[in-house]
N, C-alpha and C positions, 0 to 999 in steps of 0.2 A: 740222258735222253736217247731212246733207241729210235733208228732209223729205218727207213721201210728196204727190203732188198731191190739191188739195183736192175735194171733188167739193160741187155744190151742197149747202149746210145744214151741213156735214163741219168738222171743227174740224182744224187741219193738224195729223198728227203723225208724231211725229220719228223716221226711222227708225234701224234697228240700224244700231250700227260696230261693227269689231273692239274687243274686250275687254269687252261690254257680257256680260252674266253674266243669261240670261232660265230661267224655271222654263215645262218645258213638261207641261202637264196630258194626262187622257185627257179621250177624244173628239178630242182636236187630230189633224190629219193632214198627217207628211211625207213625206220623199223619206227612207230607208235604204238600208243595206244588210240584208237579212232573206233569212232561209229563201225559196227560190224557191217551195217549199210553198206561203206566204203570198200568193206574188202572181199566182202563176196556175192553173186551173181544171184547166190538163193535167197537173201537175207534181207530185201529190200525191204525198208522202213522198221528195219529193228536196229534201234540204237544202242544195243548194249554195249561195252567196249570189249573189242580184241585187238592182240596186238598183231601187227603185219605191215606189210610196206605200203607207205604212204609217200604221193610224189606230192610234193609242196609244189600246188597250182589250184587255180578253181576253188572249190569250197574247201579245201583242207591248206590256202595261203594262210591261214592263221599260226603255224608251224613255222614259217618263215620268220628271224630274228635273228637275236644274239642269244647264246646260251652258255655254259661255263662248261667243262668235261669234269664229270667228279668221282669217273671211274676207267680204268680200262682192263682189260685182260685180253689173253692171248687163246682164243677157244673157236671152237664153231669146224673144226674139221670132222673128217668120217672118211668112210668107205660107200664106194658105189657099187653095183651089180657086177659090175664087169670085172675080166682080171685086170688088176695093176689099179684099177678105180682107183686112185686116190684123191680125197681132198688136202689141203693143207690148213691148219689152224689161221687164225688171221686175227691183226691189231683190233679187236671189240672196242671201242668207243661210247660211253653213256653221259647224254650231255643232261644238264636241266636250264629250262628260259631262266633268262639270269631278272627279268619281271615276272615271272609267275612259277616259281619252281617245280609247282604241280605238273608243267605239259616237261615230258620227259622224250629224248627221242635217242637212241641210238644207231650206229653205221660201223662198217667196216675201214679200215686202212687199205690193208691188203689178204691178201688169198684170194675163193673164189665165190662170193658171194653175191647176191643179187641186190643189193646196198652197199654200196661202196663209194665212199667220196675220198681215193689215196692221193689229192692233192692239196687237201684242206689246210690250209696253214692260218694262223690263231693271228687271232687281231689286237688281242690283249692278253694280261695276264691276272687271275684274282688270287685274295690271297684268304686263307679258309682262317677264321679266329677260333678259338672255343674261351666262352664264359664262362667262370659259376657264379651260379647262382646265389644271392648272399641269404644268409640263414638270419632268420631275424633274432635269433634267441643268444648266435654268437654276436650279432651286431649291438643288442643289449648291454652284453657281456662286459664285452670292450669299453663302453660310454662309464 
């Protein structure tokens, strides 16, 4: 399990992996997929979806829940205009509602991004199965 870096006074902590199971609150703000309504100024009353940051309150508390992490990577850095401009990469988080796996939402850990939850700590733990599928012609087979 890797840990987010400390910053002076800062007590390390630990960040998300796959199957950690975090409860996200309102006020928190991620990345969705929403109403394009929601994310921009010119687009009023067009519902298509884009994705962009979305603060869990008001008509978008439906986001608010439990959700499982069932990805992360370490990405999202650049260069900006200026000299030295740097960004730094940062822990990527992509959770799905652990009741409807369709509403999907990701956030940052750490770097410097404009969604960031770097104190999220997981409420539970899930554990991922894989089936197969039985073949009915080997199920015959066997009888």
């Amino acid at each position: 399990m890797g840990t987010r870096k400390k910053r002076k006074g800062e007590k390390e902590i630990p960040l998300l992996q796959e199957g950690d199971i975090i409860e996200l609150k309102r006020g928190e703000k991620v990345y969705a997929d929403i109403p394009v309504h929601f994310l921009y100024g010119n687009r009023r009353g067009s519902f298509g979806l884009g994705h962009g940051e979305a603060l869990i309150d008001g008509e978008l508390d439906y986001l608010a829940g439990r959700y499982v992490v069932y990805k992360t990577t370490y990405d999202g850095g650049g260069e900006g205009h200026g000299p030295n401009d740097t960004y730094p990469d940062g822990h990527h988080v992509y959770c799905e509602r652990l009741s409807d796996p369709s509403v999907k939402v990701d956030f940052y850990q750490d770097g410097c991004f404009t969604c960031m939850l770097p104190n999220k700590k997981p409420v539970g733990k899930a554990v991922r199965r894989w089936v197969a599928p039985v073949d009915s012609d080997r199920k015959e087979e066997a009888e």
